[in-house]
C-alpha positions in Angstrom: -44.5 -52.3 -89.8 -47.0 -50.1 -88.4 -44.6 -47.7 -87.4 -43.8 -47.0 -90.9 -47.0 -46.5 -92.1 -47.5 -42.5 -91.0 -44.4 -42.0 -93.1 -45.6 -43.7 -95.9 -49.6 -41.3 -96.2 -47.1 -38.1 -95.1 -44.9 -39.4 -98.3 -47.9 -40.2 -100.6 -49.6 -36.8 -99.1 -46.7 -34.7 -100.2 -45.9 -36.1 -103.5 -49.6 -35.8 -104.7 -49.2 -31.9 -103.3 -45.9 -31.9 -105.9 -47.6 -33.3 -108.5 -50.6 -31.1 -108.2 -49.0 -27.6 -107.3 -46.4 -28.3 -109.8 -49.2 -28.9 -112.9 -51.9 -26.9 -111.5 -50.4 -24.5 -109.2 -53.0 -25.1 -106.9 -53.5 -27.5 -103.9 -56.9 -29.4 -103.6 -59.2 -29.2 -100.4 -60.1 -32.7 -100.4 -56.5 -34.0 -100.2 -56.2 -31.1 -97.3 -59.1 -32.4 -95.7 -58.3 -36.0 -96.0 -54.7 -35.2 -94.4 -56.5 -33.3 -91.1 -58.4 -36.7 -91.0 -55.8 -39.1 -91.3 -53.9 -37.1 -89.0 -56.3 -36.7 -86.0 -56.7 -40.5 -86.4 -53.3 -41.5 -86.2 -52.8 -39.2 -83.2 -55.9 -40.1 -81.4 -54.5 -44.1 -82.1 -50.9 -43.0 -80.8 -52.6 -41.3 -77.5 -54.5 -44.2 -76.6 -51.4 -46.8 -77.4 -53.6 -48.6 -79.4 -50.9 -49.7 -81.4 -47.3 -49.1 -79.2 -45.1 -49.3 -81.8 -46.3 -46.4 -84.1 -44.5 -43.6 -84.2 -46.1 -40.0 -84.1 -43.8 -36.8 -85.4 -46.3 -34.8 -83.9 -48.0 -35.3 -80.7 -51.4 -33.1 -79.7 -49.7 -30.1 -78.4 -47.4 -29.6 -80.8 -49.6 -30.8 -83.7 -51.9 -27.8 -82.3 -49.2 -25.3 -81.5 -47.8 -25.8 -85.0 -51.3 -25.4 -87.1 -52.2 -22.0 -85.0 -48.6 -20.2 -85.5 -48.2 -21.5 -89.4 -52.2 -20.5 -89.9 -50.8 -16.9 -87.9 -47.6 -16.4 -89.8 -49.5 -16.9 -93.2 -52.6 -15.6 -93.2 -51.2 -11.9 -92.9 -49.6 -13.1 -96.4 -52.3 -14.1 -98.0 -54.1 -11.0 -97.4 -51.2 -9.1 -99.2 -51.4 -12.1 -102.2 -48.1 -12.7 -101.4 -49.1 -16.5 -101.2 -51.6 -18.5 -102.7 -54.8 -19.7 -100.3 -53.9 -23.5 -100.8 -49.9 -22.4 -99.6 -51.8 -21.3 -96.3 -54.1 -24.0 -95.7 -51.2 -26.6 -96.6 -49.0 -24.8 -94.4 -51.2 -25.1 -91.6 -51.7 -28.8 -92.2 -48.0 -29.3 -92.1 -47.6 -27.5 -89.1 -50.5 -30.3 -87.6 -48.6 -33.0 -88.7 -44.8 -32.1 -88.3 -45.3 -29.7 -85.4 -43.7 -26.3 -84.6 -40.0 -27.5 -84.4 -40.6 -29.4 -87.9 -42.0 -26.4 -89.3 -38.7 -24.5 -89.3 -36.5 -27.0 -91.7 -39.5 -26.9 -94.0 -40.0 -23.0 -93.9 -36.2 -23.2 -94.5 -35.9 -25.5 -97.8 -39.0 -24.8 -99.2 -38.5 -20.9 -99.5 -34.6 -21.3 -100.6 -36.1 -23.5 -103.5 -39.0 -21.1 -103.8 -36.4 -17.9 -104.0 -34.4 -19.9 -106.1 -37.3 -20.3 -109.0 -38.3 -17.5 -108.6 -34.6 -15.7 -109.4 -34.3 -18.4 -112.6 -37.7 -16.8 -114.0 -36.3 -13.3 -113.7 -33.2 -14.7 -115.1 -34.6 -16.9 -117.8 -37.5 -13.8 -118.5 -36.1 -10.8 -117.5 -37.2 -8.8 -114.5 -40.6 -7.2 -116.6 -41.5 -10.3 -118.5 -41.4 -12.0 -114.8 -43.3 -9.1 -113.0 -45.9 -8.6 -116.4 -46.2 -12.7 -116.2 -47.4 -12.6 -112.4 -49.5 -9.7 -112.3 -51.3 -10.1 -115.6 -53.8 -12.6 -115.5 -54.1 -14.2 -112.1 -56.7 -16.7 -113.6 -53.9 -18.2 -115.3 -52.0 -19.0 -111.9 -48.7 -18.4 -113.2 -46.9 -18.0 -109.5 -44.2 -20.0 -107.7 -45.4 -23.8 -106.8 -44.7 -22.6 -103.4 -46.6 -25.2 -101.8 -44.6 -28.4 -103.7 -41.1 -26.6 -102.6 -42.6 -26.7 -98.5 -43.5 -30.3 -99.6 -40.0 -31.1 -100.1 -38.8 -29.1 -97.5 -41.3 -31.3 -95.0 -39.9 -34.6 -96.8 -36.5 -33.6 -96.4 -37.1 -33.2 -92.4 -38.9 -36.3 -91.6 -36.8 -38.2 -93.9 -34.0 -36.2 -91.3 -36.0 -37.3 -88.4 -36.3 -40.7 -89.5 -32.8 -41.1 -89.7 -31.5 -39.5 -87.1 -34.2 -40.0 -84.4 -34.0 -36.0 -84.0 -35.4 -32.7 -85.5 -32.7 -30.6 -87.3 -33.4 -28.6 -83.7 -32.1 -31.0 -81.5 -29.1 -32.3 -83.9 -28.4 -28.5 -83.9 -28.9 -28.0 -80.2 -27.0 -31.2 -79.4 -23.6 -30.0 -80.9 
């Protein structure tokens, strides 16, 4: 039972991220901050084999190694508002909990879902009423839920991991 339970909060953590990126378009700092603490538990539990039957995706060094170079990657885009703040802080919280080598089939899916909103609006709109729409009024946060796309993209590789007992890494390394 207990080594189900990390999946379960990363499930519950990403669907509220859906639910509130897709309505609000914007990604809280208390769930963000409640998912760095329930993290660094779990991996502080998991390092001292409290429990030896729960299941870490992430351990220390990679939970580290995947916050700095998500928090490194995206920051230089948030500068040039190419993503939101909350996209950068989740980012970097998904790179703590999945690690580096999760990061990639979640960079992967979440911006192919991302692109592919993003090429409906221009298609639904027209290129100016899409480009007018994002530049007008940025109080009205009308941009791509890009954080609840990266959600899916981080469900879809632990629910891979879970399966398989691999990262997409290793099943593509393996063959």
């Amino acid at each position: 039972m207990m080594e189900y339970i990390w999946q379960y909060l990363f499930l519950l953590f990403n669907l509220s991220v859906i639910a509130y990126d897709f309505r609000f378009r914007r990604v809280p700092n208390q769930l963000i901050l409640v998912a760095l603490a329930v993290q660094t538990v779990w991996m502080t539990i998991a390092a001292f084999g409290y429990f030896p039957d729960v299941r870490v995706v992430a351990r220390w060094p990679e939970a580290l190694t995947g916050l700095l170079v998500s928090l490194v990657l995206f920051y230089p885009l948030w500068r040039f508002r190419a993503v939101g703040a909350g996209d950068v802080k989740f980012i970097g919280i998904l790179g703590f909990c999945i690690g580096l080598a999760g990061l990639l089939p979640t960079l992967l899916i979440g911006s192919i879902l991302a692109a592919a909103h993003a090429m409906a609006l221009v298609l639904l709109q027209g290129w100016a009423t899409a480009r007018a729409a994002w530049w007008q009024n940025a109080d009205l946060r009308r941009g791509i839920p890009y954080a609840a796309y990266l959600a899916i993209g981080a469900l879809a590789g632990v629910l891979w991991q879970a399966l398989y007992d691999e990262t997409w890494l290793q099943t593509l390394a393996s063959r």
